[in-house]
Backbone of each chain as ProteinMPNN parsed JSONL, in Angstrom:
{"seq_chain_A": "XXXXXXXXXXXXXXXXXXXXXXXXXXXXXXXXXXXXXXXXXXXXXXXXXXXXXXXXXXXXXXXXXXXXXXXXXXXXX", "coords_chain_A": {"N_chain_A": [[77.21, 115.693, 78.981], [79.484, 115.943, 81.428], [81.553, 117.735, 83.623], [84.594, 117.13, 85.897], [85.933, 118.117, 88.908], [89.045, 116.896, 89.985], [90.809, 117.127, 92.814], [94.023, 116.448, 93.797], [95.882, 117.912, 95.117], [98.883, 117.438, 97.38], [99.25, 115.195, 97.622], [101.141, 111.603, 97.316], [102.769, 109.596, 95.5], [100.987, 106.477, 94.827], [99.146, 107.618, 94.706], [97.782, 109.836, 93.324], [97.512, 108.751, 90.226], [95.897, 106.791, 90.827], [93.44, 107.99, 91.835], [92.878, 109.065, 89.981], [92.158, 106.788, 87.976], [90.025, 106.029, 89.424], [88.513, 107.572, 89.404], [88.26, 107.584, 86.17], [86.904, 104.971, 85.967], [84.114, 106.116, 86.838], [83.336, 107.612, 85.198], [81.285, 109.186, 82.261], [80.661, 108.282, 78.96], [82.137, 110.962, 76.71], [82.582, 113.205, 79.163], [84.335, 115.245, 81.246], [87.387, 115.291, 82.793], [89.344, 116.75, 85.305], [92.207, 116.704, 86.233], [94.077, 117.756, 89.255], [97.048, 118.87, 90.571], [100.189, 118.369, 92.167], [102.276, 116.908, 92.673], [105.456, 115.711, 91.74], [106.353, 113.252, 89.433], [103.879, 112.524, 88.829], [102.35, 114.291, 86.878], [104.237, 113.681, 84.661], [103.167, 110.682, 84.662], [100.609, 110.398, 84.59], [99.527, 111.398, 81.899], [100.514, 108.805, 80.681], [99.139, 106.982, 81.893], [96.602, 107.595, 80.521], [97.384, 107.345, 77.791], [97.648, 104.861, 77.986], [94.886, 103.724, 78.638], [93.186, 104.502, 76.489], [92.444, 106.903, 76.342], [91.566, 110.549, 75.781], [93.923, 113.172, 75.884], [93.313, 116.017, 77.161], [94.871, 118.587, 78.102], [97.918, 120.196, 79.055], [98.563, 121.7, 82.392], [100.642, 124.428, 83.72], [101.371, 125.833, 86.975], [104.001, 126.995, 88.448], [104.461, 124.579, 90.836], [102.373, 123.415, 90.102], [99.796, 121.65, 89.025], [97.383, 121.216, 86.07], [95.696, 118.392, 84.818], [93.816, 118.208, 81.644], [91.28, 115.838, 80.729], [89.443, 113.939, 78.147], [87.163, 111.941, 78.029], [86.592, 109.361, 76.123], [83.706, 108.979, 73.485], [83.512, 106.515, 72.384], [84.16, 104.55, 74.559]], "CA_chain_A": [[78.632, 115.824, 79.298], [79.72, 116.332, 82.739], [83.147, 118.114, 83.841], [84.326, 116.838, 87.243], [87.475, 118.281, 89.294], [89.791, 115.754, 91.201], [92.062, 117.87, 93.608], [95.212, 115.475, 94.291], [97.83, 118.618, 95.47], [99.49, 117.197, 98.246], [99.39, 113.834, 97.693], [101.821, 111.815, 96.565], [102.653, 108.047, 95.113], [100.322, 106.253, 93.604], [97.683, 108.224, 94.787], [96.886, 111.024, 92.417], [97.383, 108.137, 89.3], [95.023, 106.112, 91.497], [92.317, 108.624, 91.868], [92.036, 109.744, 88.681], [91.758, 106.005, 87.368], [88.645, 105.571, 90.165], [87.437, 109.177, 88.459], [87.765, 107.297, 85.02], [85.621, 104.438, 85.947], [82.891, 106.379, 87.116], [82.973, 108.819, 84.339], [80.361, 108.82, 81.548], [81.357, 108.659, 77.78], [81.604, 112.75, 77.037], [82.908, 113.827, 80.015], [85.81, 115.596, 81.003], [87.971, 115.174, 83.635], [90.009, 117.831, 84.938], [93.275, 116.869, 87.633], [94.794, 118.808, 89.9], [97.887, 118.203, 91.56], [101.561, 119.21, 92.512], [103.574, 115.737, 92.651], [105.933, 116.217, 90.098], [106.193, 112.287, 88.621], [102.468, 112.31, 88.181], [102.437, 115.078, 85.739], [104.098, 112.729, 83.424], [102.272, 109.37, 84.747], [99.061, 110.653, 84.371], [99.771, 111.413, 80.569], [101.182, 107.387, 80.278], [97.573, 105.828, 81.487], [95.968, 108.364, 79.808], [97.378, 106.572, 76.849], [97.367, 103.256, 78.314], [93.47, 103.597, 79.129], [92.752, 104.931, 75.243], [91.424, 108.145, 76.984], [92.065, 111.776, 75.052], [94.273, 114.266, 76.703], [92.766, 117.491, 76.168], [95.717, 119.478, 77.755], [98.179, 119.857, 80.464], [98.936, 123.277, 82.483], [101.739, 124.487, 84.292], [101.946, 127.012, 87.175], [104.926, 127.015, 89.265], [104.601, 123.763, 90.934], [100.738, 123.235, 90.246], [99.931, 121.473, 87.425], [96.288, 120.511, 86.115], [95.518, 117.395, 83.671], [92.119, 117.406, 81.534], [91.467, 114.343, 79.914], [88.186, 113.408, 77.453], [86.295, 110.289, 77.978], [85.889, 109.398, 74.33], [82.565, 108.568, 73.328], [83.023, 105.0, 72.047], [84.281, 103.546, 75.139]], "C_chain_A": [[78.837, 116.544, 80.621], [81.707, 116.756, 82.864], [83.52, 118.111, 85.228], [85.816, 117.615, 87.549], [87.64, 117.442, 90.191], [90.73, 116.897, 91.555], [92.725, 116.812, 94.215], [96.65, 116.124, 94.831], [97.729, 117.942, 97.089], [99.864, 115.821, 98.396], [100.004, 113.468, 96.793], [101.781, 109.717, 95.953], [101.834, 107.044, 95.493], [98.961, 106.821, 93.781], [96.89, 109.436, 93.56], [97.031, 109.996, 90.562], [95.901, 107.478, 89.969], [93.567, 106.841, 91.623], [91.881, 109.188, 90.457], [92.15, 108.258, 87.908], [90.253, 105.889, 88.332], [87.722, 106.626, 89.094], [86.651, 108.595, 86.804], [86.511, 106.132, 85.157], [84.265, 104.91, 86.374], [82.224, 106.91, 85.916], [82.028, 108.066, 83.226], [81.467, 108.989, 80.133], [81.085, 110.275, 77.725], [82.44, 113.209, 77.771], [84.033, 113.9, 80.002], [86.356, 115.281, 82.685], [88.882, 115.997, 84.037], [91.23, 117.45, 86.839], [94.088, 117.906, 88.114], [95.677, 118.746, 90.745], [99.122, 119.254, 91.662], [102.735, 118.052, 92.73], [103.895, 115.737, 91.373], [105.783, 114.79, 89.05], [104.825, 111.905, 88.14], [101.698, 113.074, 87.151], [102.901, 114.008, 84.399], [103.619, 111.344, 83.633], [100.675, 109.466, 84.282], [98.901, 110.284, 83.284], [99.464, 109.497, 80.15], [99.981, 106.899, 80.571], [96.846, 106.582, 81.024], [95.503, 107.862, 78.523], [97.012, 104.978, 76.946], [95.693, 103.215, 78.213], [92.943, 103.886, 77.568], [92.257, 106.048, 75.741], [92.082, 109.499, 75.831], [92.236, 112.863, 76.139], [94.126, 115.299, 76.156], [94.25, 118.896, 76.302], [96.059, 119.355, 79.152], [98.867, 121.192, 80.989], [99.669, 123.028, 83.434], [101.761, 125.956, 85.209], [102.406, 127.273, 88.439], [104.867, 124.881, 89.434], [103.339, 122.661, 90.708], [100.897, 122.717, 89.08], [98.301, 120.8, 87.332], [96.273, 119.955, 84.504], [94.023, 117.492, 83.182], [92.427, 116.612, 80.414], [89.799, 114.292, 79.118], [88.157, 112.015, 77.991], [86.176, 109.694, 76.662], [84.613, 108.192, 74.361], [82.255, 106.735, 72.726], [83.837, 104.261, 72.841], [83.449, 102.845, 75.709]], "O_chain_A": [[78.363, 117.662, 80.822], [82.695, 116.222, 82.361], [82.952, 118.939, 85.939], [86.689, 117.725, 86.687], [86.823, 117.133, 91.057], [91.346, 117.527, 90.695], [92.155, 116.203, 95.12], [97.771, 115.641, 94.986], [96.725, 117.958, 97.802], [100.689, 115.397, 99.205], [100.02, 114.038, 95.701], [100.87, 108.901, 96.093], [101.983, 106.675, 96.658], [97.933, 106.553, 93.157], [95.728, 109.637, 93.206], [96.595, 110.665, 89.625], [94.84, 107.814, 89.442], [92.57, 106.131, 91.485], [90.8, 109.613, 90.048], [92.294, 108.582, 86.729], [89.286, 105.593, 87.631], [86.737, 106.486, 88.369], [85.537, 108.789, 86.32], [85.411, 106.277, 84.626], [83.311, 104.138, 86.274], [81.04, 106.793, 85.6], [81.907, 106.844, 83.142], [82.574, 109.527, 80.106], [80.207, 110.852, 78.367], [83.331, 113.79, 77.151], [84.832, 113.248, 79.33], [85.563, 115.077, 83.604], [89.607, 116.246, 83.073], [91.05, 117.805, 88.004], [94.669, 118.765, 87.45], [95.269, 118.548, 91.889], [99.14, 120.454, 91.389], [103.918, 118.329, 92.925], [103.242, 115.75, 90.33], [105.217, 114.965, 87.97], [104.632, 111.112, 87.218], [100.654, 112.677, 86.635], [102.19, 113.648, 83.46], [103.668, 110.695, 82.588], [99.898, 108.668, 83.758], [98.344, 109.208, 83.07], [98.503, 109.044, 79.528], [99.467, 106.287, 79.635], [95.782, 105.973, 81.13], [94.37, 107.781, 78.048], [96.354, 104.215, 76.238], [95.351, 102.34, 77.417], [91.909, 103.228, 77.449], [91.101, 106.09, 75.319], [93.066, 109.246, 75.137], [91.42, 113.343, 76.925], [94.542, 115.658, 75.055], [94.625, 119.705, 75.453], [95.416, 118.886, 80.091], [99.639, 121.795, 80.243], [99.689, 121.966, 84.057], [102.032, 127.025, 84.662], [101.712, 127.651, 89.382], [105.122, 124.08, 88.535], [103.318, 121.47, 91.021], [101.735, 123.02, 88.231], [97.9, 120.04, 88.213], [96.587, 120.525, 83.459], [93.093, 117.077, 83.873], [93.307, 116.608, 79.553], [88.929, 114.757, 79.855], [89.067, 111.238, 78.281], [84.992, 109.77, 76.332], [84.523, 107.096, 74.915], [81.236, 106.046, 72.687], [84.39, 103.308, 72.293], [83.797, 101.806, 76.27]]}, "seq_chain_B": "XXXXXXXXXXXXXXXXXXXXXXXXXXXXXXXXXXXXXXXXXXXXXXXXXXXXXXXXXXXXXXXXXXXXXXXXXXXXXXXXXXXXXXXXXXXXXXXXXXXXXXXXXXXXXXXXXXXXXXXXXXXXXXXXXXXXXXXXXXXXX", "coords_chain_B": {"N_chain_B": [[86.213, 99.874, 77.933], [90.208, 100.14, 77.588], [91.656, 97.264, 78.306], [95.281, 96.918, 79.322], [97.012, 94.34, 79.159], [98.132, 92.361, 82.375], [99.044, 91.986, 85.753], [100.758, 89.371, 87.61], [101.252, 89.144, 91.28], [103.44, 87.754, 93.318], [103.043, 87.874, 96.684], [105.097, 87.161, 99.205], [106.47, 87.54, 101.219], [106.057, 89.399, 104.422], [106.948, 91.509, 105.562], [106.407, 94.992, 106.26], [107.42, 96.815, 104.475], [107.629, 95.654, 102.36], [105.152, 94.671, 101.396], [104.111, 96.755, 101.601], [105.266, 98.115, 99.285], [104.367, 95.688, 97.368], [101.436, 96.528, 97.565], [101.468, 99.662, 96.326], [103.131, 98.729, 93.423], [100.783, 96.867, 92.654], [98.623, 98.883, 92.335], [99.222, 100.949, 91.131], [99.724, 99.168, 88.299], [96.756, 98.573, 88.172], [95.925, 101.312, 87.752], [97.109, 101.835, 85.749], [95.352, 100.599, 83.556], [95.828, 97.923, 83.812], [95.13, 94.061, 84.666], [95.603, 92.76, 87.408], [96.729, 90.69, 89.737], [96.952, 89.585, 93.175], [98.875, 87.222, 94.763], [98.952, 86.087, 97.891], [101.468, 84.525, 100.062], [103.309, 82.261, 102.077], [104.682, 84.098, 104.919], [103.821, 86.39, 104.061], [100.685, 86.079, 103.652], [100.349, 86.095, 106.37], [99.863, 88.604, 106.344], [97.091, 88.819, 105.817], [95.563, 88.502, 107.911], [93.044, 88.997, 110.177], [92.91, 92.405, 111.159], [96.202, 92.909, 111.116], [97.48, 93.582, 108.859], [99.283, 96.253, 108.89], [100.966, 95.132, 110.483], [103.627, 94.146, 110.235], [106.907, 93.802, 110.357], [110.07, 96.194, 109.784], [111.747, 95.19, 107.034], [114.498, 95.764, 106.783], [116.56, 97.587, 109.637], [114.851, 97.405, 111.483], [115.54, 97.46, 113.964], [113.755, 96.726, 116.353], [111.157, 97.232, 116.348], [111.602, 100.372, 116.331], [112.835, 101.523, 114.238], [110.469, 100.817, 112.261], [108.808, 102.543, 113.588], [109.439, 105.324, 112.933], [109.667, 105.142, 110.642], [106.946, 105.346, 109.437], [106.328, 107.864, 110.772], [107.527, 109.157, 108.738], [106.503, 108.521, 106.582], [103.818, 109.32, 107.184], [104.126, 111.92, 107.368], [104.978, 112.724, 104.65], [102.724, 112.412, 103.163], [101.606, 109.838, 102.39], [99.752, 107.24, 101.592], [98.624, 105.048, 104.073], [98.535, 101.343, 104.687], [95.987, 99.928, 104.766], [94.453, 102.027, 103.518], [95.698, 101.868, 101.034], [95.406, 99.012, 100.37], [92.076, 98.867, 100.182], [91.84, 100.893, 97.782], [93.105, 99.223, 95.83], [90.765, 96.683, 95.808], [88.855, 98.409, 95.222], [89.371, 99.217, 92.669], [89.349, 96.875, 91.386], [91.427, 94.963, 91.712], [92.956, 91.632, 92.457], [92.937, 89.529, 95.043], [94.463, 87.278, 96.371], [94.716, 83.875, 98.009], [96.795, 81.871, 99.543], [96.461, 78.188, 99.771], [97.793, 76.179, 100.265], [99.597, 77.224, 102.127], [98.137, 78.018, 104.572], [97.264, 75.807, 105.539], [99.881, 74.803, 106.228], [100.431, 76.292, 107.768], [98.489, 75.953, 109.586], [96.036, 78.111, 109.799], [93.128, 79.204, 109.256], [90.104, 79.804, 107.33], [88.231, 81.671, 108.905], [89.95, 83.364, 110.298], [91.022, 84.958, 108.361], [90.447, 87.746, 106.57], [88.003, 87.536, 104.861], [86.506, 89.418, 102.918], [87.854, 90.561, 101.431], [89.429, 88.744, 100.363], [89.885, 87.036, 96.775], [89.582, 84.126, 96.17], [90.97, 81.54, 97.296], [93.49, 79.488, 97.05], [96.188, 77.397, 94.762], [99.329, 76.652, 94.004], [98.858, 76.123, 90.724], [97.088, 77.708, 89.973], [98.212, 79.944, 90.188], [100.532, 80.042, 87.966], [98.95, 79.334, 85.862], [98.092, 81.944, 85.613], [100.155, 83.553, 85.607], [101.187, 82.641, 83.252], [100.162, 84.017, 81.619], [100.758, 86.502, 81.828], [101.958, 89.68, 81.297], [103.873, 91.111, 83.319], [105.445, 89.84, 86.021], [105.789, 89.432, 89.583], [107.847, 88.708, 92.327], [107.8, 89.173, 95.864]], "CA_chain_B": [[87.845, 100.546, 78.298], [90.941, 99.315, 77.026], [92.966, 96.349, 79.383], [96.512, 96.844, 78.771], [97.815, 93.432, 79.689], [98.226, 91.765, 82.9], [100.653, 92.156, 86.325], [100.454, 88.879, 88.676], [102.605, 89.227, 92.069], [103.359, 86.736, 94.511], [103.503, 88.509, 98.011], [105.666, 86.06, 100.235], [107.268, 88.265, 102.286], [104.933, 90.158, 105.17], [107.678, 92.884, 105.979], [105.82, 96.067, 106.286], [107.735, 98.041, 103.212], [107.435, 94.658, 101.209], [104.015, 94.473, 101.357], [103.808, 98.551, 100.927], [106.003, 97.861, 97.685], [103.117, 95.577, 96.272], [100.154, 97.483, 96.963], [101.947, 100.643, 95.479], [102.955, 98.444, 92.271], [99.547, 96.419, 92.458], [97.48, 99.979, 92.422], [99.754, 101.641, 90.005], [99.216, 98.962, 86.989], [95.688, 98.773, 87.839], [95.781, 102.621, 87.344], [97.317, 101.843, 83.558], [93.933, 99.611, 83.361], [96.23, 96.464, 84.036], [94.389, 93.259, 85.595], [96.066, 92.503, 88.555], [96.324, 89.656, 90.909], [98.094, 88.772, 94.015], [99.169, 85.599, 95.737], [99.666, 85.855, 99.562], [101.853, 83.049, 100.958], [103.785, 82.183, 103.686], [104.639, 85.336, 105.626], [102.519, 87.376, 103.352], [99.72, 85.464, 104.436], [100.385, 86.756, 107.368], [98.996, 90.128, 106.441], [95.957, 88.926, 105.116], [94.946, 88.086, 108.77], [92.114, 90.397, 110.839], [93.908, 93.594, 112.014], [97.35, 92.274, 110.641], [97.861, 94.518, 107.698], [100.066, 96.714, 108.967], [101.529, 94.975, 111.723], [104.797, 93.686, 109.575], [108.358, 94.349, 110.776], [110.891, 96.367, 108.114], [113.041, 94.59, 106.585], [116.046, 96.131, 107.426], [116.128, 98.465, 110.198], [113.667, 97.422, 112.289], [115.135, 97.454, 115.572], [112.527, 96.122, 117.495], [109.76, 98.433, 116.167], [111.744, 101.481, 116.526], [112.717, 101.943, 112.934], [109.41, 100.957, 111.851], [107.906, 103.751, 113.824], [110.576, 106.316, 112.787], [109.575, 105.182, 108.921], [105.473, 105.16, 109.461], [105.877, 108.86, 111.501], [107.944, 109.623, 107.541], [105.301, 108.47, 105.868], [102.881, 110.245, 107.43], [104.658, 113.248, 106.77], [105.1, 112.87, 103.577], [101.205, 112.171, 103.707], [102.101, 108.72, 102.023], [98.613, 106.694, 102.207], [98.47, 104.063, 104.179], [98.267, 100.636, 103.918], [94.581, 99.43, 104.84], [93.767, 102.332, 102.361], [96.012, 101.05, 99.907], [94.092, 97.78, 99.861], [90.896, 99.139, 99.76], [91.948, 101.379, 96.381], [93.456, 98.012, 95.285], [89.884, 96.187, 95.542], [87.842, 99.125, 94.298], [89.897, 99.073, 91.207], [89.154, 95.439, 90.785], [92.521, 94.005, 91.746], [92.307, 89.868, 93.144], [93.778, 89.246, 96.364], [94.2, 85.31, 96.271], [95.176, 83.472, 99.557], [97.392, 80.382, 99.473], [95.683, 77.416, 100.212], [98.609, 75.032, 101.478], [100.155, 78.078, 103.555], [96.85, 77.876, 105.693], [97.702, 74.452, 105.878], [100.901, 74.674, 107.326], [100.563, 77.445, 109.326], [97.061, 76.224, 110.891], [94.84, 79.525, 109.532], [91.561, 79.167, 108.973], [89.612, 81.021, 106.6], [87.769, 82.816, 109.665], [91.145, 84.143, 110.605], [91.731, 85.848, 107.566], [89.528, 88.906, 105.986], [87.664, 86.963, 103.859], [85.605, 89.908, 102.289], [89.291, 91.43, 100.142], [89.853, 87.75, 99.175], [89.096, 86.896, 95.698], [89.551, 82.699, 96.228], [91.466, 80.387, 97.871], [93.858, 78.876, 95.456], [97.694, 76.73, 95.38], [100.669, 77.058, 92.759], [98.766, 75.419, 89.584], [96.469, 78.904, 89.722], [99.621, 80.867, 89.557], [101.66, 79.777, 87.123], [98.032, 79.166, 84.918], [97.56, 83.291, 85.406], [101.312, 84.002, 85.392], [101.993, 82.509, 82.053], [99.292, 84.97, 80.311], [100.625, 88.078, 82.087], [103.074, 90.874, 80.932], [104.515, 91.319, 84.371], [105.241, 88.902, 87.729], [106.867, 89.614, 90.316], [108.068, 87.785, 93.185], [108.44, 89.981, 96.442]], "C_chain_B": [[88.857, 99.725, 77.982], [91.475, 98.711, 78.105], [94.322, 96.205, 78.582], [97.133, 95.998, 80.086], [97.897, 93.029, 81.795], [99.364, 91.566, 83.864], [99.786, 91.132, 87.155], [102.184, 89.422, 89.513], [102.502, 88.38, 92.784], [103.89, 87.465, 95.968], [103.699, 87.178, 99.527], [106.087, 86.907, 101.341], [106.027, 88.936, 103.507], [105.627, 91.011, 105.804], [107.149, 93.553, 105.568], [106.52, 96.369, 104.52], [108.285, 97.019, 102.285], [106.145, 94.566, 100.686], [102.945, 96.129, 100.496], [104.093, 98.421, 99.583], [104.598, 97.056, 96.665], [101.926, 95.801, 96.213], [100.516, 98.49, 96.203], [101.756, 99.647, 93.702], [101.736, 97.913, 91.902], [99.04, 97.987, 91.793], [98.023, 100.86, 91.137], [99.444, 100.458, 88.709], [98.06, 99.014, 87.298], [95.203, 100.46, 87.405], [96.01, 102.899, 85.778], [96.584, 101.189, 83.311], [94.57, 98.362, 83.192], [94.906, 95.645, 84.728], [95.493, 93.04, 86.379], [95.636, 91.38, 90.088], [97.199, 89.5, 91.909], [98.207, 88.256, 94.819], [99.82, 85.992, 96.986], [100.069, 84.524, 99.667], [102.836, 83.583, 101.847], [103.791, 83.333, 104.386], [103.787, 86.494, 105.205], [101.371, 86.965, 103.682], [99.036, 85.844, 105.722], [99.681, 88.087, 107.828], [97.669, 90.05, 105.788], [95.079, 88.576, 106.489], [94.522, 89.167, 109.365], [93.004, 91.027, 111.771], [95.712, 93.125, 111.988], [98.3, 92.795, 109.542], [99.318, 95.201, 107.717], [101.148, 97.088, 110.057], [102.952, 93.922, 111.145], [106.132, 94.345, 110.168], [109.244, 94.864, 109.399], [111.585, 95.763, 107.845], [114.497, 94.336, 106.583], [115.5, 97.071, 108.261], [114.949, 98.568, 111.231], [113.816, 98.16, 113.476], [114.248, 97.448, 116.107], [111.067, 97.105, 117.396], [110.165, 99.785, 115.996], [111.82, 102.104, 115.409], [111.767, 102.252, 112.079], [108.294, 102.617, 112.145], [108.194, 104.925, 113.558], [109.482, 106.521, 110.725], [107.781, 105.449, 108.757], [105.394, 106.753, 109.96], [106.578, 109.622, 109.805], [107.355, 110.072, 106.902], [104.843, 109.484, 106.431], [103.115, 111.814, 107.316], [104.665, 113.764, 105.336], [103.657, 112.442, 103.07], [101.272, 110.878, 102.162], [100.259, 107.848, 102.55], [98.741, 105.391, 102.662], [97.866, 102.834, 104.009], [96.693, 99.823, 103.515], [93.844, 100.769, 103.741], [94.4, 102.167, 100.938], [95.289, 99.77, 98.767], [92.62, 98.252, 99.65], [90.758, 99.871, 98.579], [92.115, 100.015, 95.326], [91.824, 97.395, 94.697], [89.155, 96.818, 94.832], [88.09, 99.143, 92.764], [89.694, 97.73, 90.358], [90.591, 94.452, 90.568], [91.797, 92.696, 92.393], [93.208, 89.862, 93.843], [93.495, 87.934, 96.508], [95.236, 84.904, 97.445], [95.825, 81.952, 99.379], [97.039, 79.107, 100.449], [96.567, 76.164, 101.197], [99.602, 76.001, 102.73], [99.9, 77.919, 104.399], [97.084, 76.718, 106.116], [98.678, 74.124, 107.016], [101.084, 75.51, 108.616], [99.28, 77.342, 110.079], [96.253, 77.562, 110.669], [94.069, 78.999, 108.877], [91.074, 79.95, 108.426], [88.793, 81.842, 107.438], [88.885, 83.587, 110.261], [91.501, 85.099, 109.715], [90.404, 86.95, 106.752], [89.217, 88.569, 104.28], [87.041, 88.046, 102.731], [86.693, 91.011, 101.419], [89.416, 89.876, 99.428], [89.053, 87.525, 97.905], [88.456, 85.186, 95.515], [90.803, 82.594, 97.103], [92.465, 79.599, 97.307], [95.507, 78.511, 95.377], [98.018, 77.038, 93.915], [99.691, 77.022, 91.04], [97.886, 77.067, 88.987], [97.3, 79.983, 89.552], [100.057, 81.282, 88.564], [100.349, 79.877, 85.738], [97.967, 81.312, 84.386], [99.205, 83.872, 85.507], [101.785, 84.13, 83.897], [101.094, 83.573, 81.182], [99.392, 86.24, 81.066], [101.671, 88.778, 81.491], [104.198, 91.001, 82.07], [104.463, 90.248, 85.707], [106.217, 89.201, 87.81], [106.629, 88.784, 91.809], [108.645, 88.963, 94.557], [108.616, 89.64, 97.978]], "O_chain_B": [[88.604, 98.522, 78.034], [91.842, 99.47, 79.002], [94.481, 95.59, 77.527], [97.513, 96.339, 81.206], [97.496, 94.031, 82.388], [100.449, 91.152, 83.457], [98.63, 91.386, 87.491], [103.297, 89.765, 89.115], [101.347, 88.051, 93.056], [105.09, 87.545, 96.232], [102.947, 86.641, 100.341], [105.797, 86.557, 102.485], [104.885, 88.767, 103.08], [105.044, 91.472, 106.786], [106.967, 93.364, 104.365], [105.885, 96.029, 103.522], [109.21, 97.287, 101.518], [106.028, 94.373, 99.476], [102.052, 96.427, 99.702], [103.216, 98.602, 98.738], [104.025, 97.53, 95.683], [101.217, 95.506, 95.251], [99.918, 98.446, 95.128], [100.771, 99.726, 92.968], [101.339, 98.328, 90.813], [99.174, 98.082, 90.573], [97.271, 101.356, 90.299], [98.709, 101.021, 87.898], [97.67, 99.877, 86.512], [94.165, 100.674, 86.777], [95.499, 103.661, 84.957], [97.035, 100.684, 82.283], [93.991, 97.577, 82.441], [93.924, 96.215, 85.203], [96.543, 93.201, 85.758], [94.765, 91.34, 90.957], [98.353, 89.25, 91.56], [97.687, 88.641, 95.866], [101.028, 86.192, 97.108], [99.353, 83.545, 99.458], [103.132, 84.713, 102.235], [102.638, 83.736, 104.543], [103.214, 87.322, 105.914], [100.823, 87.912, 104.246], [97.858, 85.913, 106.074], [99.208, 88.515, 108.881], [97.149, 91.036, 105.267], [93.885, 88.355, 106.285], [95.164, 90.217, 109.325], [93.623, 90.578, 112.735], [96.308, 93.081, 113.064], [99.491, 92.536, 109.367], [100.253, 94.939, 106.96], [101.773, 98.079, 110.436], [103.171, 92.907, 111.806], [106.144, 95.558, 110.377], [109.234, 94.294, 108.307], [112.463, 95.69, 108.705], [115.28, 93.392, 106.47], [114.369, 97.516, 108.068], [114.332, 99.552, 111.638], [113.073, 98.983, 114.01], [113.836, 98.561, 116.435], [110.258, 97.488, 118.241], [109.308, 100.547, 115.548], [111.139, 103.115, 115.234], [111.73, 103.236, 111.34], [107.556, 103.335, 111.47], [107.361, 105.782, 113.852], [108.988, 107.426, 110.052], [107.483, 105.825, 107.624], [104.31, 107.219, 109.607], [106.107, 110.742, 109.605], [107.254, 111.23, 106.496], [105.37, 110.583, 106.256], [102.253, 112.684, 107.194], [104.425, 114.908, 104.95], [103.934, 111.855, 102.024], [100.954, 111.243, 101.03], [99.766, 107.943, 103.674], [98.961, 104.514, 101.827], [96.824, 102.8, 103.356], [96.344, 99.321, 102.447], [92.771, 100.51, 103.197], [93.768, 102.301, 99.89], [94.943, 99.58, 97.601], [92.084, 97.76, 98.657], [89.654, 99.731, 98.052], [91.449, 99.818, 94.31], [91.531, 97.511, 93.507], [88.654, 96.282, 93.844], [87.245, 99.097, 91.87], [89.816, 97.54, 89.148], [90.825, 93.594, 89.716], [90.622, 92.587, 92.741], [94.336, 90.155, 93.448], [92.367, 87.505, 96.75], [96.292, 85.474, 97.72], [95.115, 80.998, 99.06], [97.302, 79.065, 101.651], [96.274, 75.549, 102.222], [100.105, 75.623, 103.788], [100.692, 77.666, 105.307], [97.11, 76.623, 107.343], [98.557, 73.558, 108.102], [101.56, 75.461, 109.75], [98.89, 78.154, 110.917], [95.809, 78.025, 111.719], [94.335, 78.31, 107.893], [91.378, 81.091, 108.775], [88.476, 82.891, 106.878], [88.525, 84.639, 110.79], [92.206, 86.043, 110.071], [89.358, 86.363, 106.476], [89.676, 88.927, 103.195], [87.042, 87.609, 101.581], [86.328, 92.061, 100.891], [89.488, 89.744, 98.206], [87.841, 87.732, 97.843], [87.379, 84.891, 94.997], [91.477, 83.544, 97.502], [91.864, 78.583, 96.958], [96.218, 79.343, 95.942], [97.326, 77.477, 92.997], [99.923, 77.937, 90.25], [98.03, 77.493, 87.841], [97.04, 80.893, 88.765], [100.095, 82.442, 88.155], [100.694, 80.423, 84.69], [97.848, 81.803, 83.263], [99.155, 85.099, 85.425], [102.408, 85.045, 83.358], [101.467, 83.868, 80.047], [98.451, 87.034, 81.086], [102.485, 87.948, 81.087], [105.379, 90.991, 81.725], [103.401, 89.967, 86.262], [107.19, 89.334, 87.067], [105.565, 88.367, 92.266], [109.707, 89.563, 94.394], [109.26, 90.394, 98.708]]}, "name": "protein", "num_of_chains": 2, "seq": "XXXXXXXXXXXXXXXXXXXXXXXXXXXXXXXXXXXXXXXXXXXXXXXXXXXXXXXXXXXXXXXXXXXXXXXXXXXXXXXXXXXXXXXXXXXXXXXXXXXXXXXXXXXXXXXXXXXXXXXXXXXXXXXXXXXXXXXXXXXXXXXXXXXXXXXXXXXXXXXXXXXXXXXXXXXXXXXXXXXXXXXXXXXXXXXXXXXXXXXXXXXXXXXXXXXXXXXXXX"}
């Protein structure tokens, strides 16, 4: 199990959805994924292919305008 | 990994912030693990030609380049990624960039004119409408 960070603060439409789908295809089953951003509509987009993708959101933090997404890989994709 | 469903687009238009519009939506469903395809024709076509990308006029507002350069110095402010790295997220993701075969026709382009190594095929209406009718989403832009 590997835990990778994507830093996406500053960037904004469709890029920080976009990088953390490249992140998912690399990723191994196991692994975690951990985003990091500050565009506010990608806080809740992320979430939405999160689900779309079958992936498990482990949890999503909040501080000020910062916000970081980790996500599971689940093991039987 | 799961595929949730299917966005074709037909990119007719080759106005800069038409073209922006369907790499954005292209790159965003492939980000919800959509498949994604899309049909250059006529003026869209246009941007599939070497060093051509992001040489489109806006739509409205052009004035003669001036607008354009007003809206591209925006972007870049708003650190907005441009469009030759648009397309290249597009392909890595495994979108299909399909090139209209009687466009080339009429407009005289040759497949060495156009940046063969993003296209996926070559391909007229009947390939469309075949990958249209089994998608979730088309759009026409």
């Amino acid at each position: 199990m590997v835990e990778r960070k994507i830093n996406v603060s500053g960037e904004t439409c469709p890029v920080p959805l976009v990088e953390t789908r490249k992140a998912v295809r690399t990723a191994e089953p196991g692994d975690v994924l951990i985003i990091q951003g500050d565009h506010p509509p990608s806080k809740e987009e992320i979430p939405m292919a999160v689900d779309a993708l079958g992936l498990e959101l482990l949890g999503i933090e909040e501080d000020g305008k910062n916000w970081t997404i980790r996500i599971k890989i689940p093991s039987e994709v | 990994m799961i595929l949730t469903g299917k966005a074709t687009l037909i990119v007719q238009s080759g106005d800069h912030d038409k073209v922006y519009s369907a790499f954005i939506i292209g790159n965003g469903a492939l980000s919800m693990g959509m498949e994604v395809s899309m049909y250059f024709t006529f003026w869209g076509l246009e941007r599939l030609k070497k060093g051509k990308l992001d040489k489109g006029p806006l739509s409205k507002m052009n004035f003669l380049g001036l607008g354009k350069w007003m809206m591209k110095r925006k972007m870049n402010q708003s650190n907005v990624r441009d469009l030759e790295n648009m397309m290249e997220d597009f392909v890595e993701l495994g979108g299909k960039i399909l090139a209209c075969d009687m466009t080339m026709e009429i407009m005289g382009v040759e497949k060495k004119d156009l940046r063969d190594e993003v296209i996926s095929d070559y391909c007229a209406v009947g390939t469309y409408i075949k990958e249209a009718k089994e998608s979730d989403i088309t759009l026409f832009i």
